[in-house]
C-alpha positions in Angstrom: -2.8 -53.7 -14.5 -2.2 -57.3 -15.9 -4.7 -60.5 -14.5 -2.4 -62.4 -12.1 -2.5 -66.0 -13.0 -4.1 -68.2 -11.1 -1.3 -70.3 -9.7 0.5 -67.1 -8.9 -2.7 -65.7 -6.7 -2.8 -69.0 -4.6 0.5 -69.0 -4.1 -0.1 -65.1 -2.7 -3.2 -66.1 -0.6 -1.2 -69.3 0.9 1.4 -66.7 1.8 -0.5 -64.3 3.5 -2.5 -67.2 5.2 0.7 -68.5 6.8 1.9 -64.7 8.0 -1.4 -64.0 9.2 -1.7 -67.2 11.0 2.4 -66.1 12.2 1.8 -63.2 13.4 -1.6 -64.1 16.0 0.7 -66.8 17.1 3.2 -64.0 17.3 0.3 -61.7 19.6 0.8 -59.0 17.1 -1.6 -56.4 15.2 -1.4 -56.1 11.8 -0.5 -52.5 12.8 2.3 -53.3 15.0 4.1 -56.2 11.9 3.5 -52.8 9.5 5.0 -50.2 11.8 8.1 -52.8 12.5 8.3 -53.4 8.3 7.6 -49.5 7.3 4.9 -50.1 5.3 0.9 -49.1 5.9 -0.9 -51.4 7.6 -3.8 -51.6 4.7 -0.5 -52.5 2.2 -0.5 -55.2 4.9 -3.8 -56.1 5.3 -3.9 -56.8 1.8 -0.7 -58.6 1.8 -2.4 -60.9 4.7 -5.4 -61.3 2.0 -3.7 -62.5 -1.1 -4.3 -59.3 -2.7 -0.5 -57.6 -2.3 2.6 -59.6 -2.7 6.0 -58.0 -0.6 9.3 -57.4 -1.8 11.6 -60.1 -0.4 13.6 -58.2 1.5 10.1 -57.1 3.7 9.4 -60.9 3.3 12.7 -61.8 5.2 12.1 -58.4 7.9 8.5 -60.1 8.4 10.1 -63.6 9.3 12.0 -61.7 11.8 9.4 -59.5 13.1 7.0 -63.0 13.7 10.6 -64.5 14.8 10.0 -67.5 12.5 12.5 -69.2 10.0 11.3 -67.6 6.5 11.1 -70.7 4.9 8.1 -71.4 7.3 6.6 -68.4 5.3 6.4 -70.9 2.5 6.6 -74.3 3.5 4.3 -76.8 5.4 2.6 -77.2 7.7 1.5 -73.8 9.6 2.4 -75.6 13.3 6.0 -74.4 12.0 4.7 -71.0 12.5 4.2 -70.7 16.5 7.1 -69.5 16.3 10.7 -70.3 17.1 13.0 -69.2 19.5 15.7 -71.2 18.8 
């Protein structure tokens, strides 16, 4: 398996900061955001950590599961990620 650069890996850790932070503004489990995306919740848990990047069609399922815009996924700051009903 090749290193992952470091820019690369902070840019995975900031990602699964802002779901993680998504989806307990959301009131989900991380088992109930990896039933609803297909996957196991450990790929999540990972994915949460930094450790797993997703696919980006699971990243745009995941910004509807946490009913968020998926740019929030990216972009500052995390108050854009309580949610949005709009």
């Amino acid at each position: 398996m090749a290193a992952t650069s470091g820019r690369f890996k902070n840019d995975l850790v900031r990602l699964g900061e802002r779901a993680r932070v998504a989806r307990v503004a959301a009131g989900l489990t991380q088992q109930q955001v990896a039933d609803a995306l297909e996957m196991h919740r450990v790929t999540f848990n990972r994915f949460e950590a930094g450790e797993n990047d997703l696919p980006s069609s699971k990243l745009l399922a995941l910004a509807e599961v946490l009913r968020v815009n998926p740019s929030a996924l990216f972009d500052e700051p995390t108050a854009d990620l309580r949610g949005s009903d709009s």
